[in-house]
N, CA, C and O atoms as CSV, one atom per row, in Angstrom:
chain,resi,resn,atom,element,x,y,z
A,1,UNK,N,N,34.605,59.967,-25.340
A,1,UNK,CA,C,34.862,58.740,-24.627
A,1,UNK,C,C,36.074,58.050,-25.228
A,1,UNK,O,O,35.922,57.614,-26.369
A,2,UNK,N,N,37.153,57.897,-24.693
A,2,UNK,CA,C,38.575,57.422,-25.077
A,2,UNK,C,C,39.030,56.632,-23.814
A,2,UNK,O,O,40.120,56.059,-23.820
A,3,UNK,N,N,38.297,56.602,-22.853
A,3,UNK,CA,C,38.744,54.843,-22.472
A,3,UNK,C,C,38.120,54.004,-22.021
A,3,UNK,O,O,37.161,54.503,-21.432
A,4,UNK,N,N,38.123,52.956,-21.963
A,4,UNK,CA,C,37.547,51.533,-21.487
A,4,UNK,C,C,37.648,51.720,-20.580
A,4,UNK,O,O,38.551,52.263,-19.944
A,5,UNK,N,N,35.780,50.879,-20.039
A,5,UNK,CA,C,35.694,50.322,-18.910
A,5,UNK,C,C,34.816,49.489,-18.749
A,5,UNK,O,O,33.749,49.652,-19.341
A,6,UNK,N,N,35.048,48.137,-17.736
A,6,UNK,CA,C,34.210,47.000,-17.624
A,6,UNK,C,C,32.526,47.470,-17.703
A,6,UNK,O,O,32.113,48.495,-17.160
A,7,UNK,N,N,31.858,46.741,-18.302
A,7,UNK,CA,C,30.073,46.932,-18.587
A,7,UNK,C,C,29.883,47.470,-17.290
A,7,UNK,O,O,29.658,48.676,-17.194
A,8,UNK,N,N,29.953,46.577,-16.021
A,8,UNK,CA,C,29.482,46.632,-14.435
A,8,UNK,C,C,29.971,47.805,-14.115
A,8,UNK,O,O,29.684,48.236,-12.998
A,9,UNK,N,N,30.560,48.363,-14.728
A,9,UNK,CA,C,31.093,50.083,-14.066
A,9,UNK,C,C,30.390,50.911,-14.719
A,9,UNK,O,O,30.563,52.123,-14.589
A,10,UNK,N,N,29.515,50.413,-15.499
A,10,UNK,CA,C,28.911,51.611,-16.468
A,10,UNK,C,C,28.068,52.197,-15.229
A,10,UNK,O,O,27.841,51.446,-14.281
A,11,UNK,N,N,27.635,53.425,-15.218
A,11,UNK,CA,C,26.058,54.022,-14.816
A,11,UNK,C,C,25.131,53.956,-15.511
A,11,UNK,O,O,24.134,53.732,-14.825
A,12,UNK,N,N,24.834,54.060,-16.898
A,12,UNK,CA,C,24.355,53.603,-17.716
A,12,UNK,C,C,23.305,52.284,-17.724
A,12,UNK,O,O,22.093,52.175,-17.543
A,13,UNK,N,N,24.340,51.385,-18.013
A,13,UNK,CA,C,24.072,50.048,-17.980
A,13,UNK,C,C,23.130,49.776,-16.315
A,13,UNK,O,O,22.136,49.050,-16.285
A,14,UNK,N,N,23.454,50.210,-15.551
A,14,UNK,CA,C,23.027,49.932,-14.582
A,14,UNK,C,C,21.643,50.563,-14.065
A,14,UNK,O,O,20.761,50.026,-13.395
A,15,UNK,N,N,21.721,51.859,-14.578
A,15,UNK,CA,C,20.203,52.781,-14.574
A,15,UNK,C,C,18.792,51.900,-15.659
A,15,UNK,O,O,17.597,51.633,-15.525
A,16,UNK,N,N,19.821,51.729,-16.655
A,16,UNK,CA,C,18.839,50.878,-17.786
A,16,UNK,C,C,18.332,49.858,-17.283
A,16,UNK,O,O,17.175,49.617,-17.628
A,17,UNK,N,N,19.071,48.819,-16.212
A,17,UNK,CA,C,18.405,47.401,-15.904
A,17,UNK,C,C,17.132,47.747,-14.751
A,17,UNK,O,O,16.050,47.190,-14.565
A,18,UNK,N,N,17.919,49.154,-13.953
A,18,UNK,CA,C,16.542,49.481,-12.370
A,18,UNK,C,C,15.644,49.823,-12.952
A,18,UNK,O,O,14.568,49.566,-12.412
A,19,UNK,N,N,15.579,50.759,-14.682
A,19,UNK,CA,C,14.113,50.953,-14.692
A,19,UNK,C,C,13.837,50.027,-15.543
A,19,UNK,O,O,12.651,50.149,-15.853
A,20,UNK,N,N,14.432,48.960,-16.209
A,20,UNK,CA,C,13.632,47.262,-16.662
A,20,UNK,C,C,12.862,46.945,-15.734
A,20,UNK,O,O,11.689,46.614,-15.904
A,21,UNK,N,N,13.723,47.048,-14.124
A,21,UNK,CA,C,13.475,45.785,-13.175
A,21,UNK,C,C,12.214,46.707,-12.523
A,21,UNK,O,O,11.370,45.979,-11.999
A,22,UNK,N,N,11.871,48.294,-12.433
A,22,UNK,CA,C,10.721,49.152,-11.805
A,22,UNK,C,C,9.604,48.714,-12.828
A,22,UNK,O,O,8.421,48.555,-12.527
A,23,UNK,N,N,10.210,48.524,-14.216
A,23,UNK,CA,C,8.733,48.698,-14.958
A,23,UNK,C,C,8.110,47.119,-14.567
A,23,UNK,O,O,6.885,47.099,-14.441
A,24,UNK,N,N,8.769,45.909,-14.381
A,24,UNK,CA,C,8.039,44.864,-14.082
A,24,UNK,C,C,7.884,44.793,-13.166
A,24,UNK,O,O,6.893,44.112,-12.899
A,25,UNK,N,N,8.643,45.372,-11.972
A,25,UNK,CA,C,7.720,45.552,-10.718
A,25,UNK,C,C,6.090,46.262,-11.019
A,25,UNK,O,O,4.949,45.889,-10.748
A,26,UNK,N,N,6.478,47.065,-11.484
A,26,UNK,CA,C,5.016,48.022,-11.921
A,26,UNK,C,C,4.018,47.185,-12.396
A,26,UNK,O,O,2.881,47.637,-12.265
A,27,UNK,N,N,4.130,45.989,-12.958
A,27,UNK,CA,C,3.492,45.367,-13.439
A,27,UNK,C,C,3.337,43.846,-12.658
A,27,UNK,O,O,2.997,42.696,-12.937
A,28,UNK,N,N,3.772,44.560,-11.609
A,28,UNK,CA,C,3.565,42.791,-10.617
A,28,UNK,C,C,2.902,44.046,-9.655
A,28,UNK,O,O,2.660,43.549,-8.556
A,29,UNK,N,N,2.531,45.457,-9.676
A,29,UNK,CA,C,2.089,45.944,-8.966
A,29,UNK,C,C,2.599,46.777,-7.415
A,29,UNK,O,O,2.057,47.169,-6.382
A,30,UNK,N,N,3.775,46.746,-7.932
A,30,UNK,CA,C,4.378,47.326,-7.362
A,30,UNK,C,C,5.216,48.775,-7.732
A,30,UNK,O,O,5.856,48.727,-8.782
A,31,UNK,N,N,5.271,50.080,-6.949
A,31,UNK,CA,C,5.548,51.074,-7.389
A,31,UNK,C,C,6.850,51.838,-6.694
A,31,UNK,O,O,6.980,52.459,-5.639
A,32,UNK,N,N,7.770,51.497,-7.799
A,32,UNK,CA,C,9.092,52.409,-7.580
A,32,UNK,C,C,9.294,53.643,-8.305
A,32,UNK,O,O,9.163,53.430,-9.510
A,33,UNK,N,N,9.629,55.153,-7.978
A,33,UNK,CA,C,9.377,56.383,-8.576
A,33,UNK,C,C,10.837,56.504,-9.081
A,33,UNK,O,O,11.811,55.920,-8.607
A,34,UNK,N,N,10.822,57.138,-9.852
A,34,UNK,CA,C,12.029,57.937,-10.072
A,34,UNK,C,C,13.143,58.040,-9.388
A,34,UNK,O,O,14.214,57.600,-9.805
A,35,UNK,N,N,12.994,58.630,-8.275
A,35,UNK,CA,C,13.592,59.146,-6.915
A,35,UNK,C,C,14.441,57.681,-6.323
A,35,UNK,O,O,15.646,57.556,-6.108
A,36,UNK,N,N,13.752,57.047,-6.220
A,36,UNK,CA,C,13.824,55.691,-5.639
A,36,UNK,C,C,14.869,55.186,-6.601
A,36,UNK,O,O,15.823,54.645,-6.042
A,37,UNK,N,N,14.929,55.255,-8.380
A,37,UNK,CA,C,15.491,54.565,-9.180
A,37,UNK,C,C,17.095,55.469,-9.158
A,37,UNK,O,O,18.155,54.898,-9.411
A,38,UNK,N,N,17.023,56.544,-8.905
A,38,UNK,CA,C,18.445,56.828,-8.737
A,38,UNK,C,C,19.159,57.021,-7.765
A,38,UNK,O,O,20.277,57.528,-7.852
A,39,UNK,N,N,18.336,56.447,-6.120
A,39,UNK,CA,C,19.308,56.051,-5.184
A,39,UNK,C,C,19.377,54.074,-4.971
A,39,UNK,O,O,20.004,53.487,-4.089
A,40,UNK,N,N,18.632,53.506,-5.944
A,40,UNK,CA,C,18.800,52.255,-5.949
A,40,UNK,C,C,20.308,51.938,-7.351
A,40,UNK,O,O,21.073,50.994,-7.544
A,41,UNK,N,N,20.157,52.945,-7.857
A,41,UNK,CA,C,21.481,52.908,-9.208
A,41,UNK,C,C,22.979,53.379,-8.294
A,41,UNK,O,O,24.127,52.943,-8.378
A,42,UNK,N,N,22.553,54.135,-7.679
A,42,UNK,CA,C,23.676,54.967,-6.953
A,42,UNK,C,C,24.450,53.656,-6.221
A,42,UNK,O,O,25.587,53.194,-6.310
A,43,UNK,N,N,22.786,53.160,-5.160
A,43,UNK,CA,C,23.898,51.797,-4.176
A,43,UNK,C,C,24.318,50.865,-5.365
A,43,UNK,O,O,25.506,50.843,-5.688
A,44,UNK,N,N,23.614,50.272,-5.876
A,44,UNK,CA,C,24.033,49.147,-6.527
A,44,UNK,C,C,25.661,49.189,-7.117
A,44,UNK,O,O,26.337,48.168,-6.987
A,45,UNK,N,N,26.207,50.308,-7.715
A,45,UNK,CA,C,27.368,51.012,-8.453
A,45,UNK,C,C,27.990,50.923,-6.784
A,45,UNK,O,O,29.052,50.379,-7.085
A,46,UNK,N,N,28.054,51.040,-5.602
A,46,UNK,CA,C,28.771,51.632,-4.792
A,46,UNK,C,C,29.107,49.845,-4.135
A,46,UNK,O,O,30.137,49.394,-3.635
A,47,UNK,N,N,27.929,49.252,-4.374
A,47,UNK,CA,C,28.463,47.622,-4.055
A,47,UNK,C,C,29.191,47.433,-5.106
A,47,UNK,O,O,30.393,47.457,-4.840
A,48,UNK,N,N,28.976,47.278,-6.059
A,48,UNK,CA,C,29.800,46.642,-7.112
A,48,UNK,C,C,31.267,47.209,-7.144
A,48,UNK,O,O,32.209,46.443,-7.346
A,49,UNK,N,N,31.479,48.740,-6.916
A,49,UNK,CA,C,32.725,49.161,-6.534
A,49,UNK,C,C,33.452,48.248,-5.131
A,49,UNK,O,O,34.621,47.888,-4.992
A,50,UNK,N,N,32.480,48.090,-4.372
A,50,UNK,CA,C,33.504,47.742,-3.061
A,50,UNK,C,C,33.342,46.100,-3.046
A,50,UNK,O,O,33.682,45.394,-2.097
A,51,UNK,N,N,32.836,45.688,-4.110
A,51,UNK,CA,C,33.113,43.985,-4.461
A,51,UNK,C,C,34.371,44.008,-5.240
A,51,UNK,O,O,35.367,43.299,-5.097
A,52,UNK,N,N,34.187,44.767,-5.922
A,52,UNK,CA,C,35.501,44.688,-7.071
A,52,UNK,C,C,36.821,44.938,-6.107
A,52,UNK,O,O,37.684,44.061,-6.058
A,53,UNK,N,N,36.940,46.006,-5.436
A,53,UNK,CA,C,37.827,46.211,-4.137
A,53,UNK,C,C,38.416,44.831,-3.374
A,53,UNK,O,O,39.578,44.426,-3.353
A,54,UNK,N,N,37.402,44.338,-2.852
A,54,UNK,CA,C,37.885,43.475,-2.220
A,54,UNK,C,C,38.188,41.818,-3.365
A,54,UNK,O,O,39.011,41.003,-2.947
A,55,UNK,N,N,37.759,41.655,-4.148
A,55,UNK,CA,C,38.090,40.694,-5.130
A,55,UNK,C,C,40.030,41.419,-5.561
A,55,UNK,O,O,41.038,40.717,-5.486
A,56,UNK,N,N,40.016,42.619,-5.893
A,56,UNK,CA,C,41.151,42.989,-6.092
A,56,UNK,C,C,42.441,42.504,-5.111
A,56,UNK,O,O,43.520,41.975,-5.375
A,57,UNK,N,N,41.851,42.911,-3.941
A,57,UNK,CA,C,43.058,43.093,-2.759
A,57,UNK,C,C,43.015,41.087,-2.749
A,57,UNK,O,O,44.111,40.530,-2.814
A,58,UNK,N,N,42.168,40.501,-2.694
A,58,UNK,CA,C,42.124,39.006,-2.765
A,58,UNK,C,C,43.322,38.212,-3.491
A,58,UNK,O,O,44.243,37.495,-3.098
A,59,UNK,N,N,42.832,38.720,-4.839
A,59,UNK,CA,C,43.571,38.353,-6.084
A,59,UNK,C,C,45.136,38.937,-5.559
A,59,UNK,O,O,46.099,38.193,-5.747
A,60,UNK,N,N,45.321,40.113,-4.985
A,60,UNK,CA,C,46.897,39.870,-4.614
A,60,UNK,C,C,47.493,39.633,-3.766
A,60,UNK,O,O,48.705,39.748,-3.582
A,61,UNK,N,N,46.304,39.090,-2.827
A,61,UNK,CA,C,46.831,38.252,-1.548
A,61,UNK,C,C,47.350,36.628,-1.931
A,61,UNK,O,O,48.317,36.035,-1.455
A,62,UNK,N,N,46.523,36.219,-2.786
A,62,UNK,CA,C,46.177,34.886,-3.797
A,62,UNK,C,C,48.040,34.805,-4.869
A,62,UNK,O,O,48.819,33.920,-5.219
A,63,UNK,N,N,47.971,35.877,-4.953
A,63,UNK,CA,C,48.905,35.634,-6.398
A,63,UNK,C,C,50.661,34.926,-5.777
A,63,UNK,O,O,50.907,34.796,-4.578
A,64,UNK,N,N,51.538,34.607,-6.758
A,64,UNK,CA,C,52.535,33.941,-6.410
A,64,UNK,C,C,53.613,34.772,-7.097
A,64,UNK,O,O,54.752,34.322,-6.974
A,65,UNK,N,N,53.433,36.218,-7.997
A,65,UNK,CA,C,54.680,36.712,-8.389
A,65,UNK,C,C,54.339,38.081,-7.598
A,65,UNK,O,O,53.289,38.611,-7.232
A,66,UNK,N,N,55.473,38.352,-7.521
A,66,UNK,CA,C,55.797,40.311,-7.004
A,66,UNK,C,C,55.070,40.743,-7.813
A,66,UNK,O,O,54.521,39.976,-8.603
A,67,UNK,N,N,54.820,42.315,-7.857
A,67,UNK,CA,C,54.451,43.458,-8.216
A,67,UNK,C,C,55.780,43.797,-8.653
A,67,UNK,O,O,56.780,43.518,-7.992
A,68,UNK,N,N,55.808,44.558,-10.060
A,68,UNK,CA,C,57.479,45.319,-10.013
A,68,UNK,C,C,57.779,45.033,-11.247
A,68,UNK,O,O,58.871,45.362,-11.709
């Protein structure tokens, strides 16, 4: 691993919080499997990509110097 990248881009970070957030579901009685936890990691990473996208293109609609 030799380069940086923002926490919110991790997969990691993001698999770790769905099965925090499955195990207290589990415990409010509610049951999310496995299966479920790595297409809920998958979207979540695919919003956060296309938030960051559009915050990007924003920020250089927003800005007041060139590119260059």
């Amino acid at each position: 691993m030799t380069t940086n990248k923002p926490w919110f881009l991790s997969r990691t970070i993001w698999a770790a919080l769905i099965t925090i957030l499955a195990a207290l579901a589990g415990l409010a009685g509610l049951s999310i499997d496995e299966a479920d936890q790595g297409l809920l990691t998958d979207a979540v990473l695919q919003a956060i990509t296309a938030v960051a996208g559009v915050v990007v293109i924003i920020g250089r609609l927003a800005a007041k110097d060139r590119i260059g």
